[in-house]
NUKE-602885 format. One record per atom (N, C-alpha, C, O): x, y, z; residue in three letters. Coordinates in steps of 0.02 Angstrom, whole numbers, plus 50000, padded with zeros to 5 digits. Last residue first. Layout:
! NUKE-602885
XYZALA ...
//
This chain:
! NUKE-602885
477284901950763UNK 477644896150819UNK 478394900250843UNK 478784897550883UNK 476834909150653UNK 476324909350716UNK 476834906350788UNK 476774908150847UNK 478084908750554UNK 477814913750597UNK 477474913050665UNK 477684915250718UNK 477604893750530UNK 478234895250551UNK 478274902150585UNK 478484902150643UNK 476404896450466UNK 476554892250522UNK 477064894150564UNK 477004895850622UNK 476674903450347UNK 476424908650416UNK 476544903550480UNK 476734905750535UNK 478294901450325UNK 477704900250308UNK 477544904650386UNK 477834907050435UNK 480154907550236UNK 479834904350298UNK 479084905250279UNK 478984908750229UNK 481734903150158UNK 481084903750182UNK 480564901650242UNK 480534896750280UNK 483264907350111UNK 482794905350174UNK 482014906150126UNK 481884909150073UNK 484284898749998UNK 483824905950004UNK 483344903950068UNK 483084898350067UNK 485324891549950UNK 484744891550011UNK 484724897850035UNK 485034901150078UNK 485884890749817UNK 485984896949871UNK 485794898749941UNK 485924903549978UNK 485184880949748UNK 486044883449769UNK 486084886449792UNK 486684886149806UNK 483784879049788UNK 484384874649813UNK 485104879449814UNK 485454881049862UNK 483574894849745UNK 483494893149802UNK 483924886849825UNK 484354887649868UNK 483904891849610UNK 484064898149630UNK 484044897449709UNK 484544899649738UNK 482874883749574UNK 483464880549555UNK 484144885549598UNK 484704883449612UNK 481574888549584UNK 481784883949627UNK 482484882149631UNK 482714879349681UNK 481744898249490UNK 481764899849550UNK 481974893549594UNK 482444893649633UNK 481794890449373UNK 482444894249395UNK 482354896549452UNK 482884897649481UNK 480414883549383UNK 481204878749398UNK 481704884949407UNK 482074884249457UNK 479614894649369UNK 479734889649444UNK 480414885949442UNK 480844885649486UNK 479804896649243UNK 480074901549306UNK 480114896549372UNK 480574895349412UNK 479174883949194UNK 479914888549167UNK 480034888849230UNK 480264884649269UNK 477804885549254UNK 478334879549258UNK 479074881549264UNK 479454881249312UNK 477344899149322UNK 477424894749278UNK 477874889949270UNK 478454891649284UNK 477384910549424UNK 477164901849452UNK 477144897549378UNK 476884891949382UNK 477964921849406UNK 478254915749433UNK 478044909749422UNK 478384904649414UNK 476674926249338UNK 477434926649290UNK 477614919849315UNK 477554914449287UNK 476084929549445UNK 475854923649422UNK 476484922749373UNK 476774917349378UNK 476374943949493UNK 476654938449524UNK 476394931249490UNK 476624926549523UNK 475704953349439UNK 476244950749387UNK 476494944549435UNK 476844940249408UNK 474704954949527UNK 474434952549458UNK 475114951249404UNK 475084948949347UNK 475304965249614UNK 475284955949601UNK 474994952449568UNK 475004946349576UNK 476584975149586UNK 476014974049549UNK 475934966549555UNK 476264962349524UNK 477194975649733UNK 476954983149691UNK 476514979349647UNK 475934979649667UNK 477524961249698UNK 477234965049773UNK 477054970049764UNK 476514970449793UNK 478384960949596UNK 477794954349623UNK 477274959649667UNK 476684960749656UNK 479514971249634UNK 479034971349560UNK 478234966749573UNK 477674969049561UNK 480314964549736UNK 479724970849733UNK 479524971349678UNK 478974973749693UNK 480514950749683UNK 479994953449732UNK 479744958449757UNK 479224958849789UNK 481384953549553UNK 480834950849570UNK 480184952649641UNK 479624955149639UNK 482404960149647UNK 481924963349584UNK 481264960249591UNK 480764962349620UNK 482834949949722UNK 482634953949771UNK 482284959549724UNK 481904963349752UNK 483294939849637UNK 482764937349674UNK 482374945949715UNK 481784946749729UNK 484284948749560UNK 483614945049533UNK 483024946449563UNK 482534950049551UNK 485144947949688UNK 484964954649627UNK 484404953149602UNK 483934956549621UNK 485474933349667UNK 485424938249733UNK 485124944249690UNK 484754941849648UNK 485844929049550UNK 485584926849596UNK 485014930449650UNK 484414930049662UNK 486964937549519UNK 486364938049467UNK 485664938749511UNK 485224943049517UNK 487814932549616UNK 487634939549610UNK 487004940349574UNK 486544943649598UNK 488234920949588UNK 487514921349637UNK 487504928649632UNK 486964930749654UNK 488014910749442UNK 488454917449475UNK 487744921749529UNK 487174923949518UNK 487504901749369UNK 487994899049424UNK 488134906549456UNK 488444906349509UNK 486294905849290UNK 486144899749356UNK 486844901249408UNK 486794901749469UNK 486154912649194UNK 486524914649238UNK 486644911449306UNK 486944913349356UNK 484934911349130UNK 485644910849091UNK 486364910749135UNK 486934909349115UNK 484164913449213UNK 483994905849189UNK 484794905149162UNK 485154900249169UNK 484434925549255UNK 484244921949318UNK 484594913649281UNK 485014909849303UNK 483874932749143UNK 484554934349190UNK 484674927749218UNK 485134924549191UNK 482704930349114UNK 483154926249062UNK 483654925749100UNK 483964920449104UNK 482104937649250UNK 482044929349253UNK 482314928449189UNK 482174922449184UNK 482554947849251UNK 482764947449275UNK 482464940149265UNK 482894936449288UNK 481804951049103UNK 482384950049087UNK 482744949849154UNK 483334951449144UNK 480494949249135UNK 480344945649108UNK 481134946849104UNK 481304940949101UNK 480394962349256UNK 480474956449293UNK 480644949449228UNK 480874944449254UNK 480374970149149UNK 481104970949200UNK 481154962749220UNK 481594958549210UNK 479154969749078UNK 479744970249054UNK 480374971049105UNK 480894972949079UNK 478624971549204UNK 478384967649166UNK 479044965949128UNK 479414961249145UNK 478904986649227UNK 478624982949293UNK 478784975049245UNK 479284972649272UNK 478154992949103UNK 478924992949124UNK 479054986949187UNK 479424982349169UNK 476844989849120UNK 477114987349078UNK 477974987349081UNK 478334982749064UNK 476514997049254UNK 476424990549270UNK 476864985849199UNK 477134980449209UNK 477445011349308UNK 476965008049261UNK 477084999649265UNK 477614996749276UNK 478055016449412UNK 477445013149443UNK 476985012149391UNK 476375011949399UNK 479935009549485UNK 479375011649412UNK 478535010549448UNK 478365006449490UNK 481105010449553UNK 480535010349572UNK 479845016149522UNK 479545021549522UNK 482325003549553UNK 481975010049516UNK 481435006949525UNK 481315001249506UNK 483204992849580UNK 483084999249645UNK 482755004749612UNK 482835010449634UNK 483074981449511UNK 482994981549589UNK 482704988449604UNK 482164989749630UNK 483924986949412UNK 483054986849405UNK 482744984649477UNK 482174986349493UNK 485114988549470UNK 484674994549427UNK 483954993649425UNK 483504997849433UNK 485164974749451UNK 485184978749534UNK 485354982749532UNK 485774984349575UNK 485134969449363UNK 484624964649409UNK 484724972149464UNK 484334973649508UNK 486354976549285UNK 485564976849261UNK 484974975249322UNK 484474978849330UNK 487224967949357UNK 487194975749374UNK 486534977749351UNK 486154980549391UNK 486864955049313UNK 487284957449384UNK 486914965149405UNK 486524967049448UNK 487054959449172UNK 486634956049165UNK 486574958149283UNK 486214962649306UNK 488374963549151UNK 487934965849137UNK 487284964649141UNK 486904968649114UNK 489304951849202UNK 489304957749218UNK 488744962049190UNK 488654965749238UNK 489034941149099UNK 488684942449179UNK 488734946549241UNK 488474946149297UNK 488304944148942UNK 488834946249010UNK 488564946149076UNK 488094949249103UNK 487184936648868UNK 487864929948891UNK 488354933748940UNK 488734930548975UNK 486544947848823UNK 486244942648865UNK 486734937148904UNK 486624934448959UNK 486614961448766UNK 487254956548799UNK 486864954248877UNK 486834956148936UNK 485584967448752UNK 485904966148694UNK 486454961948721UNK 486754958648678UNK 484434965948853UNK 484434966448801UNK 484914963548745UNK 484764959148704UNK 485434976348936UNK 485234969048966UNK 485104963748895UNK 485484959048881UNK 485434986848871UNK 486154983948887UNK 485884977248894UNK 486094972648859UNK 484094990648868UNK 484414989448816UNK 485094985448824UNK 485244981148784UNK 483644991749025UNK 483554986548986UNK 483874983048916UNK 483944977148902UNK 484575002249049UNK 484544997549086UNK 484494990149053UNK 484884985349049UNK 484115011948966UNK 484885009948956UNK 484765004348976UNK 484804999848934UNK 482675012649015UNK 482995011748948UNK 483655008848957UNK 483705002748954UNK 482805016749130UNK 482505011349129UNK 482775008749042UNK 483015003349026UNK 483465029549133UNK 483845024949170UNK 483545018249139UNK 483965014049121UNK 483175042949081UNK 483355036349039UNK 483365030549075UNK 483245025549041UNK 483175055149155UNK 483795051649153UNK 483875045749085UNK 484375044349052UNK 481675053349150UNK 481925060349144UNK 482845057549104UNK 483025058149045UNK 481285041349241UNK 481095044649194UNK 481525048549139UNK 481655045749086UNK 482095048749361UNK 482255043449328UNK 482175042249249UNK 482615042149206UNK 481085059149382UNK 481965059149375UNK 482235054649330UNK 482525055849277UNK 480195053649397UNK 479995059749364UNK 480985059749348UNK 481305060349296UNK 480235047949521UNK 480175040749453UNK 480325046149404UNK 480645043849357UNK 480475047349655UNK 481025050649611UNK 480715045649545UNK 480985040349528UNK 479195048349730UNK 479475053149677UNK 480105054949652UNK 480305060449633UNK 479445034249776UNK 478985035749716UNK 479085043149670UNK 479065044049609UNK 481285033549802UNK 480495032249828UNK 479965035049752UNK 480135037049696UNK 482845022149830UNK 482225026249807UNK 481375025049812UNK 481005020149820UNK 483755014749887UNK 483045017649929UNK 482855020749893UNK 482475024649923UNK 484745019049776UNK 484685013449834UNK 484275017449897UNK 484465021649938UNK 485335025749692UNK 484655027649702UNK 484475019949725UNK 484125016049694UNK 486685028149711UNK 486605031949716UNK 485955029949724UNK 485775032449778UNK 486885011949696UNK 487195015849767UNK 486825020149771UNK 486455019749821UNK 486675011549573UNK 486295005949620UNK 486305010249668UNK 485775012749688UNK 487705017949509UNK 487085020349501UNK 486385017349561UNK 485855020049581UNK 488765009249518UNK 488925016049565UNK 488235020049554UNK 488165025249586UNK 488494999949457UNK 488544997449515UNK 488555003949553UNK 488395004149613UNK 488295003949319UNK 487774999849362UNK 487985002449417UNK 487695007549434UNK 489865007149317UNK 489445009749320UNK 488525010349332UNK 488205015349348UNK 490384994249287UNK 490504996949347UNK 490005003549383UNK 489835004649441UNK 489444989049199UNK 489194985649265UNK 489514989549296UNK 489224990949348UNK 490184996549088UNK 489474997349096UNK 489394996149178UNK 489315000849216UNK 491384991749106UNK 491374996549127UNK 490765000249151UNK 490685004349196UNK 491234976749051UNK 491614977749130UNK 491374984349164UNK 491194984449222UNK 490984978048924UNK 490284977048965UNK 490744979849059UNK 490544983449104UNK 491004993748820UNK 491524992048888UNK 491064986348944UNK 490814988548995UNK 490434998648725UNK 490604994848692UNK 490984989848775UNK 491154983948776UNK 489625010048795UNK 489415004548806UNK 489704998548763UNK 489354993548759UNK 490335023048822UNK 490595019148836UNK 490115010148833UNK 490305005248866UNK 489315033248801UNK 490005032448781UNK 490285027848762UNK 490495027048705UNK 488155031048911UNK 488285029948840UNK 488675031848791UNK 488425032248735UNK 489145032649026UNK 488955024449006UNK 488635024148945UNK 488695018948913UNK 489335047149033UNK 489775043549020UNK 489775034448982UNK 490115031448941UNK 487745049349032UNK 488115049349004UNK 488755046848966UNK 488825045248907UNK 487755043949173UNK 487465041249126UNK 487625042749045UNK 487645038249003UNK 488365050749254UNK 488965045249248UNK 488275040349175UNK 488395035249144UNK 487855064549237UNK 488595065449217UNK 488665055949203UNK 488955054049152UNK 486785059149314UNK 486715063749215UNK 487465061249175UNK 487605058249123UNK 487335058949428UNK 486745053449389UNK 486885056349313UNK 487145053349267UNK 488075070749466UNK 488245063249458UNK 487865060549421UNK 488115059349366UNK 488045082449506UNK 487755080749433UNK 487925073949439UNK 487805071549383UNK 488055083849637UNK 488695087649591UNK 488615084149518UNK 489085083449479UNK 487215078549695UNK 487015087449699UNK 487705089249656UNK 487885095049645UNK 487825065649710UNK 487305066749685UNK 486975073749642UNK 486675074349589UNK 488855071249810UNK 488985064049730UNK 488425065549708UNK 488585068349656UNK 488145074349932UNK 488805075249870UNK 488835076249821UNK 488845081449788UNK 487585062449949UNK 487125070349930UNK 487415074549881UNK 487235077149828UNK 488455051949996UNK 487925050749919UNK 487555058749911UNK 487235059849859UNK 489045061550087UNK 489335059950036UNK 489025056349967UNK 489205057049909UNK 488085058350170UNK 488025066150155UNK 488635065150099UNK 488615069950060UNK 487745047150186UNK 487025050950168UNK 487595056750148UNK 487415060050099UNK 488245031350154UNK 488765037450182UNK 488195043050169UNK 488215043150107UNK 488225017750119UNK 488255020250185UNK 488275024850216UNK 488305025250277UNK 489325023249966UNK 489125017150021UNK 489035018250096UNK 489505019250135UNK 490215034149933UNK 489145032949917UNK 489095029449974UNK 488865031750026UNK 491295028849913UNK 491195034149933UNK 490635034849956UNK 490625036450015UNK 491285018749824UNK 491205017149904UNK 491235022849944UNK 491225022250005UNK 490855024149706UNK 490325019549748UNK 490565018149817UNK 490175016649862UNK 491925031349667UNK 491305035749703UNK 490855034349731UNK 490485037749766UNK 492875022749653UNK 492965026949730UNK 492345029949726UNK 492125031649780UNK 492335014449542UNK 492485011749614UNK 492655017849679UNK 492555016949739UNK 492585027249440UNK 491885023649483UNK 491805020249539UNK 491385021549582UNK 493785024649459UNK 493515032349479UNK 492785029949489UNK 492475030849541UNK 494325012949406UNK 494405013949475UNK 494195018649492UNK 494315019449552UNK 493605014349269UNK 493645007049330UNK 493765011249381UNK 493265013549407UNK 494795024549205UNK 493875026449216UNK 493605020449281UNK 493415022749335UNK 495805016849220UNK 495855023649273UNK 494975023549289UNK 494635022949340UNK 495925006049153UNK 495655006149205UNK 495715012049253UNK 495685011649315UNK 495355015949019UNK 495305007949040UNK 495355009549113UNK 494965013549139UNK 495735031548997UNK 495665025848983UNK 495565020049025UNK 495815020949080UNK 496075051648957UNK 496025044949021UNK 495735038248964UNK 495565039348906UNK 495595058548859UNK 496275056448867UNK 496255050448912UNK 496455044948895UNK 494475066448905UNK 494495062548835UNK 495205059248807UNK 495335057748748UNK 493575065849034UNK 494275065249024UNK 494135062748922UNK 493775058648894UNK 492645063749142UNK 492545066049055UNK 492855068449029UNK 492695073348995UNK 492895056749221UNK 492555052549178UNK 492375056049128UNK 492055054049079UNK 493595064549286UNK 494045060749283UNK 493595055549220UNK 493875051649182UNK 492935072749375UNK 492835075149318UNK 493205069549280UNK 493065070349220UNK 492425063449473UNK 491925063449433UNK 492165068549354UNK 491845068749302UNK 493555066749525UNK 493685061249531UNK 493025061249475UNK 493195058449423UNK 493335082449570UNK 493965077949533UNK 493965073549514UNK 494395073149470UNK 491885082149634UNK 492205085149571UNK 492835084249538UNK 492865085349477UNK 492645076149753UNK 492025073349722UNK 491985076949671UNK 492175072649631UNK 493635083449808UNK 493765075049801UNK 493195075949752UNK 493425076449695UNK 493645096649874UNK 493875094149789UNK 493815089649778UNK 493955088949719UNK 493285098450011UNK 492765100849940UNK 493085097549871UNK 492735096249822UNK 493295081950105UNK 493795086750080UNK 493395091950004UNK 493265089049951UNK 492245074950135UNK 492265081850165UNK 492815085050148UNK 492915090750169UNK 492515063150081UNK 492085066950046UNK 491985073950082UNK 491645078250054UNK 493675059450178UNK 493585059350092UNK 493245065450070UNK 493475070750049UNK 492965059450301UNK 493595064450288UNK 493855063650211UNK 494255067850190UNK 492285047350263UNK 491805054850283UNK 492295058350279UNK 492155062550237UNK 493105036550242UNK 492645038650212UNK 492225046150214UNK 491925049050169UNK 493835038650392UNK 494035040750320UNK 493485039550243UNK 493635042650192UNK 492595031050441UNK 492735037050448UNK 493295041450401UNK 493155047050379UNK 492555018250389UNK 492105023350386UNK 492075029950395UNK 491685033850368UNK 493725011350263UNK 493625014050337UNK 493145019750337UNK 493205024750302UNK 493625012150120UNK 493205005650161UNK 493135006950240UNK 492685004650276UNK 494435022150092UNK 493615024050110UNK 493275018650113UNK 492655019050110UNK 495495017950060UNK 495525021650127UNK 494965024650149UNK 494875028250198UNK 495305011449938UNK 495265006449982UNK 495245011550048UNK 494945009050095UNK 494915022049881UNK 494465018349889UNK 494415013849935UNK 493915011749965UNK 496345030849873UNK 495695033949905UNK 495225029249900UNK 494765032349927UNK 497035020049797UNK 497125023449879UNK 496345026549914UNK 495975024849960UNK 496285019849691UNK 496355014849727UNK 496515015849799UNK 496235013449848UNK 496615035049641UNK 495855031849646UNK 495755026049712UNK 495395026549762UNK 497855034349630UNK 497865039349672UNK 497135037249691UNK 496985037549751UNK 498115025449526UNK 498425022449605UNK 498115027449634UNK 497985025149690UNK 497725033949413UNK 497235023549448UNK 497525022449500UNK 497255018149535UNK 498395044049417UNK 497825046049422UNK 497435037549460UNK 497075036249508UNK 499685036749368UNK 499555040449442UNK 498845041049468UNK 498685039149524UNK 499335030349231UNK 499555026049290UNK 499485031549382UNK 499275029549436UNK 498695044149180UNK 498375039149187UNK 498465035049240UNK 498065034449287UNK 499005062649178UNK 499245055349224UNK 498955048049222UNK 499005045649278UNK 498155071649156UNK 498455067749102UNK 498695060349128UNK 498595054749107UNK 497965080949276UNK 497495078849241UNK 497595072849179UNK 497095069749159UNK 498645085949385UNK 498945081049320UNK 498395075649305UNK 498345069549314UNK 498075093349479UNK 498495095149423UNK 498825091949374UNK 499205094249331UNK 496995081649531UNK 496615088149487UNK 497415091749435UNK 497395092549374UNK 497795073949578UNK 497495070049520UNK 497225076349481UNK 497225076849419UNK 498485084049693UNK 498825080849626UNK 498255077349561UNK 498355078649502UNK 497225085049762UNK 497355089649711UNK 498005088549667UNK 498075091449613UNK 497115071149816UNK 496565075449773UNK 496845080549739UNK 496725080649678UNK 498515072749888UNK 498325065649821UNK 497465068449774UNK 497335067449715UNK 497985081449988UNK 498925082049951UNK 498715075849883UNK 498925077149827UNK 497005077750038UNK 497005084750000UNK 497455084249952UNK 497415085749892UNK 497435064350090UNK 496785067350069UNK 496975073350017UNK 497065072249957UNK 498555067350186UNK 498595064950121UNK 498045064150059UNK 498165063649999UNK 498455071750304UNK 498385077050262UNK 498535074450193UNK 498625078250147UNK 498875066450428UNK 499365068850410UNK 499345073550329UNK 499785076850301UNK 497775059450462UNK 497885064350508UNK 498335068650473UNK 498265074650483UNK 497705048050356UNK 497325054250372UNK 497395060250398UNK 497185065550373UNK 498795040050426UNK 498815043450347UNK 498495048050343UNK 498785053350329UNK 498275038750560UNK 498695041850538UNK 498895045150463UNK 499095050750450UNK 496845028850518UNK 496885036050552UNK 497475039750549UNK 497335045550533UNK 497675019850475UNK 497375023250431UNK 496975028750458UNK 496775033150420UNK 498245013750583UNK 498685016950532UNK 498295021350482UNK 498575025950453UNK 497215013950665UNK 497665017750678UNK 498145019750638UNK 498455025050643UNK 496665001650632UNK 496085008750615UNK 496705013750613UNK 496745017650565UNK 497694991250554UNK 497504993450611UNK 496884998350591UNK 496674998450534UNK 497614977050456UNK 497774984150449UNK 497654985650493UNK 497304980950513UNK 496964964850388UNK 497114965050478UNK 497594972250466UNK 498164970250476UNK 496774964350257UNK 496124963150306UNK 496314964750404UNK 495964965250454UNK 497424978750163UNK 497554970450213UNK 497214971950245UNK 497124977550270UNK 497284989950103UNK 496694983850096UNK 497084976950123UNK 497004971150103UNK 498254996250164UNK 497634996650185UNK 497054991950171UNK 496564990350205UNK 499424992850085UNK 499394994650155UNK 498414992750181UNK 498164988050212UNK 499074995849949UNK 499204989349981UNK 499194989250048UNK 498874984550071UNK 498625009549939UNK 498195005849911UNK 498465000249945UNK 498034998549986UNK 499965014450001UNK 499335012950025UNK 499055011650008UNK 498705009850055UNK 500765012449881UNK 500795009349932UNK 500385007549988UNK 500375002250018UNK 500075018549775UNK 499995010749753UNK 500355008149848UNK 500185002749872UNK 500475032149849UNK 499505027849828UNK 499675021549795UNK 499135018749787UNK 501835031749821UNK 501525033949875UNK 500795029949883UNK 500675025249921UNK 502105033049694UNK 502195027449732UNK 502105025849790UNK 502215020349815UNK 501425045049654UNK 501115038449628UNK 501465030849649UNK 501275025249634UNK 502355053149721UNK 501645053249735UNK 501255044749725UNK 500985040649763UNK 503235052049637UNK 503345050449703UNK 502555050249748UNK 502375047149798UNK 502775058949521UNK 503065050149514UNK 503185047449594UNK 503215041549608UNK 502225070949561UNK 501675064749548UNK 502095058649556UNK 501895053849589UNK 502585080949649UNK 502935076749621UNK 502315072349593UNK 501915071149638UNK 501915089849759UNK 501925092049665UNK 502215086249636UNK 502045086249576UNK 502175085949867UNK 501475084249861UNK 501475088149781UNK 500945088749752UNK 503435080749955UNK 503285080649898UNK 502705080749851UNK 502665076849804UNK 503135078950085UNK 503745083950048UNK 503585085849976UNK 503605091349949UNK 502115070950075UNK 502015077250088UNK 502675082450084UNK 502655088550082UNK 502825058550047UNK 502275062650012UNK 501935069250014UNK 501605072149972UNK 503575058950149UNK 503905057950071UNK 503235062450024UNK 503225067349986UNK 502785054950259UNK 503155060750250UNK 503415060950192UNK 503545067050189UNK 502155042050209UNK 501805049250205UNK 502295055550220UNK 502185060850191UNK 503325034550210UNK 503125036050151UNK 502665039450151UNK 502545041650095UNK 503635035250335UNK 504295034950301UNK 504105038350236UNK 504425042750207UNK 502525026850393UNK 502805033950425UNK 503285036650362UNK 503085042250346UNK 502715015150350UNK 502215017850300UNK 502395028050319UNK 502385033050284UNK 504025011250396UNK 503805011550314UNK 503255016850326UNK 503375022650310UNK 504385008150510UNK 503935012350518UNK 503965015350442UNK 503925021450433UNK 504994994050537UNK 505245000450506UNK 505025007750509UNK 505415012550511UNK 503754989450559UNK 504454987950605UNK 504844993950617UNK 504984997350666UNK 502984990050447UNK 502874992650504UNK 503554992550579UNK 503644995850630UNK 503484982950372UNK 503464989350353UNK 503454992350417UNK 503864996450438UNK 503584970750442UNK 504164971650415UNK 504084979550415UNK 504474982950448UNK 502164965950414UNK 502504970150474UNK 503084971750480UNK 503204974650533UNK 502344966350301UNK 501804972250325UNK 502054972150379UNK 502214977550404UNK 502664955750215UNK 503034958550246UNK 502984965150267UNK 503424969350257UNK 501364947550196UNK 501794945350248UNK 502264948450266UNK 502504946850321UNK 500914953150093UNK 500614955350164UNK 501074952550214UNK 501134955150269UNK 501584962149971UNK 501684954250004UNK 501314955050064UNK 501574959950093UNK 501624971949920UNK 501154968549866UNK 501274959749926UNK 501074953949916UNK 502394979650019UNK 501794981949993UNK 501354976849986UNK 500864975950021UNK 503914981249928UNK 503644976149994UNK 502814975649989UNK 502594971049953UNK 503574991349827UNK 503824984249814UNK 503674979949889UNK 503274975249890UNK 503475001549929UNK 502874998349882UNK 503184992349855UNK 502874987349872UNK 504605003849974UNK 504205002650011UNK 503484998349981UNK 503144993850005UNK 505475007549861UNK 505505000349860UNK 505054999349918UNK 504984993349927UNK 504685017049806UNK 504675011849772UNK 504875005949796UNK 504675000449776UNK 505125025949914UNK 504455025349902UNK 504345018749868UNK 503945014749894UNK 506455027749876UNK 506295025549933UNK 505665023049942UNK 505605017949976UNK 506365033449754UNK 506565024949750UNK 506265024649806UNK 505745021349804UNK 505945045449778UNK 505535041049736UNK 505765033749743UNK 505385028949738UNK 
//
């Protein structure tokens, strides 16, 4: 455990990564972990080390093909499943597995391990867990999701939507936690099509959505995540349609400086305009025109005319 600890103490400095590597640290500290795959305290110094290891922007593929190779997947999933209580272990063991699923292919050896995605989702209906364990279990299931068809199928076919909606009406005193959860809902029904509205529907989604938006007008975490929930539900009543786009343009006005809003907004807005264009006049009123226009200087949003097309 020290050994581990003081590898992770280096860790938090990128500058002395290659130091680790000199040494062959990180070698040093998956065998530690796999001696030790019941220990949690050695465990949990194990995943705050790779959590650092890996989210340096210049990491090799190779080191994180090695961690892999060596079976730390399984050995850190089924510790979080036997120490279900673990808070501080349980948020390093999340962070490891998130940042080691920014690599695409350890992304797919994630979710192809059978226990990851039922562990990590049961982790949100924990009545012991807290603060930022719940944060970082959403963060691994969204980048789990991200990009990934048979790991969003996963995540999906293992109750996810119900399960993390749920959880968010629990939890709506949390705005940080709400948007994290936005954000891992975006993932999941990013491309949706006309017949999932019966679901949706079904779920609440448009409700929560709006009510959060609704009641914490000044979070721009909530407000962020709201723009890009209502982005990707694809409603085909024209009055819901109406009501989205009228709180992605307060979003927008209240929210001038944070381009997430920004971005999220603009791209609601225009499928809502385009499905029903009899709501596209909304825009052209003075109001709206200035936040759009105002939305475009700061962000130079392209545009282009048919001229510009034809040439």
């Amino acid at each position: 455990q020290m050994a581990c600890g003081f590898w992770r103490s280096m860790s938090y400095d990128f500058q002395e990564h290659m130091t680790i590597y000199r040494f062959n640290g990180v070698q040093a500290v998956v065998d530690s972990m796999k001696r030790n795959p019941t220990k949690f305290e050695i465990l949990k110094e194990g995943c705050f080390f790779i959590q650092n290891i890996v989210c340096n922007p210049e990491v090799s593929r190779d080191t994180v093909n090695m961690i892999v190779a060596n079976g730390i997947i399984p050995i850190v999933v089924d510790a979080v499943a036997s120490f279900p209580t673990k808070n501080d272990f349980i948020e390093a063991a999340c962070g490891a597995l998130t940042n080691l699923a920014i690599d695409e292919n350890a992304r797919s050896a994630i979710g192809q391990y059978s226990r990851t995605i039922p562990t990590i989702l049961s982790i949100l209906e924990s009545e012991i867990l807290e603060g930022d364990v719940l944060h970082s279990s959403l963060s691994a299931l969204k980048v789990l999701a991200k990009e990934n068809d048979a790991n969003k199928a996963m995540i999906v076919n293992a109750g996810a939507v119900d399960r993390v909606m749920k959880f968010l009406k629990q939890h709506t005193d949390d705005d940080y936690l709400v948007a994290r959860g936005f954000g891992l809902l975006i993932e999941l029904t990013r491309n949706g099509t006309e017949s999932d509205e019966t679901t949706i529907e079904l779920n609440g989604f448009f409700d929560l959505v709006t009510s959060e938006m609704k009641k914490r007008p000044g979070s721009v975490h909530i407000q962020a995540g709201g723009c890009g929930m209502l982005r990707n539900l694809p409603l085909s009543r024209r009055e819901q349609a109406e009501t989205a786009m009228i709180l992605v343009l307060e979003a927008m006005k209240n929210h001038s400086e944070d381009s997430m809003v920004q971005f999220e907004g603009c791209h609601a807005l225009l499928w809502y305009s385009s499905k029903f264009p009899e709501l596209a006049a909304m825009l052209q009123s003075e109001e709206n025109s200035r936040v759009l226009f105002k939305s475009h200087l700061r962000y130079d949003i392209p545009t282009t005319t048919s001229d510009d097309e034809e040439s």
